[in-house]
C-alpha positions, 0 to 999 in steps of 0.5 A: 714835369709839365706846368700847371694849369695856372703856370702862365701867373708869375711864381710866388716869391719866397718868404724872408729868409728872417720869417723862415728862420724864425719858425724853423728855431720855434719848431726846434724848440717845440722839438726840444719840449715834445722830446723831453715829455717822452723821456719823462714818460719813460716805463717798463710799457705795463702802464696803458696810459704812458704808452699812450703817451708815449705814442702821442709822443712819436707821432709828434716827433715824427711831424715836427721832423717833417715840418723842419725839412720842408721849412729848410726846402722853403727857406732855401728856395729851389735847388738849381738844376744840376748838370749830373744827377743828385745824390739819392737821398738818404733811406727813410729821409724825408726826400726819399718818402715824396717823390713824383710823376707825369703820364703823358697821354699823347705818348703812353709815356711816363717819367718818374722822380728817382724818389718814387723808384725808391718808394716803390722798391723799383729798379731805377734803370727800369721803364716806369710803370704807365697808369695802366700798370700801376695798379699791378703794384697796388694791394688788391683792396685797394685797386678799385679807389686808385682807379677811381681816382684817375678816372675821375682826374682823367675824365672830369679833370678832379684832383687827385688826394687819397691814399692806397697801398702799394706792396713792393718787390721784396714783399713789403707793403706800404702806405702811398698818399698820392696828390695830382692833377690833370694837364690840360692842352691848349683846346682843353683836353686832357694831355697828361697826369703829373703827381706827386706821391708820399710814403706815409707808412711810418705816419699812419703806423704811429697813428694806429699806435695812438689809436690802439692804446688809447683803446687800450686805455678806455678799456683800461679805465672801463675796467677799472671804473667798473671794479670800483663800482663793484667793490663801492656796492658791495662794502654799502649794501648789507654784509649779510649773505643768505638768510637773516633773521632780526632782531639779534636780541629776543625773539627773532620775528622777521626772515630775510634774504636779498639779492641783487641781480647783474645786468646782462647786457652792460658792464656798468654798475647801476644804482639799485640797492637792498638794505635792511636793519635792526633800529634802536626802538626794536623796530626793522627797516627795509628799504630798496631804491634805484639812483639813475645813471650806472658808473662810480659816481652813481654807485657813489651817490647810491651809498650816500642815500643808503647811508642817509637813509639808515641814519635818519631811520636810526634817529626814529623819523617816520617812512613819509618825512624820511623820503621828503628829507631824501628829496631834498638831499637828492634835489641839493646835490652838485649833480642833479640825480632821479631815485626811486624808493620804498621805505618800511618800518616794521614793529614786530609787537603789533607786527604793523607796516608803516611804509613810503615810496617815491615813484617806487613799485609797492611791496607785494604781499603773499599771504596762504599762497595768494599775492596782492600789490599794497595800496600806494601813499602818494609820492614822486620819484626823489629829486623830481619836485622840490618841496614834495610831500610824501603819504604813508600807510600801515599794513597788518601783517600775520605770522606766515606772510611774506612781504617782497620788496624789489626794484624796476626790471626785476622781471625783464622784457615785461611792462610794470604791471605785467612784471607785478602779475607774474610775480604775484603768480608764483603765490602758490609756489612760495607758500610751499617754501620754508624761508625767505631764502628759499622765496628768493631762490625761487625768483632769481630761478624764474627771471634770473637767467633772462637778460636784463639791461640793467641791475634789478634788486629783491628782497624778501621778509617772512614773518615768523612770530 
């Protein structure tokens, strides 16, 4: 191989064989550990995140082998030059994947190592391929950056460092890592090529490996943190399936049905929820609200505010202090978090609405086939402003009426205030239903098939008495 652009400097001397020999135990040794860590992760591969490690395990056996041979090479200087042709090395050695070459310009020759006639699969008493019919051997993908690499080497005396893929007589396709430079003669011109060219197959295949299962282990954990969400949402958010009619004893005065609606386009679990509950004083709370985020931990915190909500309701307070009581939970948490959310108490002997909301939409009331938006009490989404005070107003309600409670995005791909007309528009159309159940259908039949980006939830309550 001719010498390099810079063989008139001396040869760097060697390190101490001491210093080499001292790494060469310290990667054995790391050898040792990374082995045992596989064994350990030994299964049945059912498990995404053993194979994953596993993989890594390979990959890095794999690279501690190479850096063992080439420290060995470094410590052992040089081979003299032999008289008779060394021994091929052994297939698949750390030898036989480096090999090397030198295209001669002037003469249209090349030379080739005998590694590089194992690499790729040619007969060693053949003539070498010249740069010219290198690429006959090169996967057609890959041809045009091999002879942009060359050009730019030949041309404009860059290095060569990038990676093609070669397929070999027998069919087998490989992965080459070439490095090289350009030889230059004494008036500067460009005489000749050499490089030196790696088989990086079985490196780049246990990086896929790695790859793929650790996508394979997102996905896994994806899956799962979703179905725990799903089930987390489910066991918090009211049993009742259908209608509901409250109170249990005495005369049933309240009609309710819910429904919370998926988002179409995530798979993440958001933090809407419906709740409605009989109290101790014979009162009925409703309450809808929406946490921020998607995922376990939101769906998490929403079943703490749920259950916050439903306990400080069963003690008596009142819709306004609940939801400072709220904020101050929301605002006190390790996490920082957002929610909206409406809260009502309903006392069925006076059929009266005391209500509250934090940055929540109002509820909406449909009374002989006509909608309107109640008039909001001041009050900031929970979590926002510490300290924050909440109003509260009462609403006479009349036998018929029917009270719709819902979260943001209930009617996707609308604004706020355009959501609120089109549902206040199928007025006519729910004073012709029977039930709340029917008035629930009826929405999801509307907005239900559209998508939404995220979980939207409804609910509705009819006075019957």
């Amino acid at each position: 191989m001719p010498p390099h652009l810079s063989a008139d400097r001396p040869a760097a001397q060697p390190p101490g064989r001491g210093s080499v020999d001292a790494l060469i135990s310290q990667a054995r040794r790391l050898k040792g550990d990374v082995d045992a860590v596989r064994r350990d992760t030994q299964s049945d591969g059912s498990d995404p995140q053993e194979r994953w490690q596993r993989a890594l395990c390979d990959l890095a056996l794999h690279q501690l082998d190479d850096l063992d041979e080439h420290l060995g090479q470094l410590r052992d200087g040089p081979p003299p030059s032999p008289a008779a042709a060394p021994p091929a090395p052994e297939r698949d050695s750390l030898l036989s994947r480096v090999g090397s070459a030198e295209w001669n310009l002037l003469t249209d020759e090349a030379s080739w190592s005998g590694e590089l006639f194992q690499i790729l699969g040619r007969d060693p008493a053949a003539a070498p391929l010249t740069l010219d019919e290198l690429p006959s051997v090169v996967l057609d993908e890959d041809r045009r950056r091999l002879t942009a690499m060359v050009t730019d080497c030949l041309v404009d005396a860059k290095p060569i460092d990038g990676e093609f893929r070669i397929v070999r007589p027998d069919g087998e396709a490989r992965t080459v890592h070439m490095m090289g430079e350009p030889v230059l003669d004494s008036d500067g011109s460009t005489s000749s090529m050499w490089a030196v060219l790696r088989d990086v197959s079985e490196l780049r295949r246990n990086q896929r490996a790695v790859s793929e299962t650790r996508d394979s282990l997102q996905r896994h954990r994806a899956h799962t943190e979703h179905r725990l969400a799903v089930e987390l949402q489910e066991a918090v958010l009211p049993p009742w399936r259908g209608s509901l009619r409250l109170p249990h004893r005495g005369p049933q005065t309240l009609d309710l049905a819910a429904r919370c609606l998926r988002s179409s386009t995530s798979a993440m679990i958001g933090g809407d929820w419906y709740d409605a509950l009989e109290l101790a004083d014979g009162e009925t709370l409703l309450s809808v609200g929406d946490l921020t985020g998607h995922g376990v931990a939101v769906a998490s915190g929403m079943a703490a505010l749920l259950g916050a909500v439903r306990g400080m309701a069963m003690a008596g307070t009142q819709p306004g202090q609940l939801m400072s009581w709220l904020n101050q939970l929301l605002d006190a948490t390790v996490q920082p978090a957002l929610g909206s959310a409406v809260c009502c108490r309903y006392r069925p002997d006076t059929r009266t609405l005391t209500w509250a909301q934090a940055g929540h939409p109002a509820p909406l009331l449909f009374r002989d086939g006509t909608g309107r938006r109640l008039n909001a009490p001041d009050g900031v989404l929970l979590g926002a402003t510490p300290g924050a005070v909440y109003a509260q107003a009462e609403e006479t309600l009349e036998v018929g009426d029917l009270l719709m409670l819902h979260t943001d995005g209930l009617v996707p791909g609308h604004s706020a205030a355009d959501s609120v007309n089109l549902l206040l528009d199928l007025g006519p159309r729910l004073g012709e239903t029977d039930t709340a159940q029917d008035c629930v259908r009826l929405v999801v039949d509307e907005f239900g098939a559209s998508e939404r980006e995220g979980d939207a939830c409804v609910l509705a309550a009819r006075v019957t008495y």
